[in-house]
N, C-alpha and C positions, 0 to 999 in steps of 0.2 A: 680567313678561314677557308678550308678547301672542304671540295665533297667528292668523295674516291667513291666510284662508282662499277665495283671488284667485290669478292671476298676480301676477309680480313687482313689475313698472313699476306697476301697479296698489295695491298696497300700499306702494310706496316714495312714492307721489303722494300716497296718504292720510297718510302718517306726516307729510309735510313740510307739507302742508295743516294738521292738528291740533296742529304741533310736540311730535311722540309724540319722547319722549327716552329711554324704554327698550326692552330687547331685544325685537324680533320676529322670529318663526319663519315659516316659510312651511308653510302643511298642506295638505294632499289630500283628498280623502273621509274617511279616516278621520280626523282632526279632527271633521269631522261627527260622526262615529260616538263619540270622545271625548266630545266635548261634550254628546251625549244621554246619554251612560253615567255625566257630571257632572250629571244632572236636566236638561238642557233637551231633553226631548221633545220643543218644537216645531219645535224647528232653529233658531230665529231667533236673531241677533243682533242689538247687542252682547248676549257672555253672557257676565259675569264667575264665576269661580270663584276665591276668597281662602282659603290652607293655611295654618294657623300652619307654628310652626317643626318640628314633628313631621309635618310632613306629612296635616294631616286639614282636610280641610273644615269651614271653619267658615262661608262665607256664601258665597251663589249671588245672583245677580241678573240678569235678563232686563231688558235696555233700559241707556239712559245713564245716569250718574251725575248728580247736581245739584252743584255748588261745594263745595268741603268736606267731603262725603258717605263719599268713598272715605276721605278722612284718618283720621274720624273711626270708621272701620269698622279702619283697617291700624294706626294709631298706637298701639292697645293690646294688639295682636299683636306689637310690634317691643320693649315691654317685658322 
């Protein structure tokens, strides 16, 4: 699940651009506020945050993924 952190039309332009195929939420400021309280102090995105299945942080990242990158981070969480 993503959180587009925009207007609407704006996030729906990106999705369709990226062919994004999972859920995204629409946030406000406090998404902001979220996602520094996830470790990203700087605000920037993209900022991923991946929970196993109990719900804990196991991996953060500031910036894009490379090919494969994410698989290879979720695939042994999904065990």
């Amino acid at each position: 699940m993503g959180i587009g952190v925009d207007k609407l039309p704006n996030i729906v332009e990106f999705a369709a651009n990226l062919k994004i195929t999972y859920p995204l939420l629409i946030g406000d400021a406090r998404a902001l506020d979220l996602m520094r309280s996830l470790g990203n102090e700087a605000g920037a995105l993209p900022y991923t945050v991946i929970l196993d299945r109990q719900g804990t942080v196991t991996y953060r990242k500031l910036g894009a993924f490379r090919q494969g990158e994410l698989d290879a981070i979720v695939t042994p969480l999904l065990r």
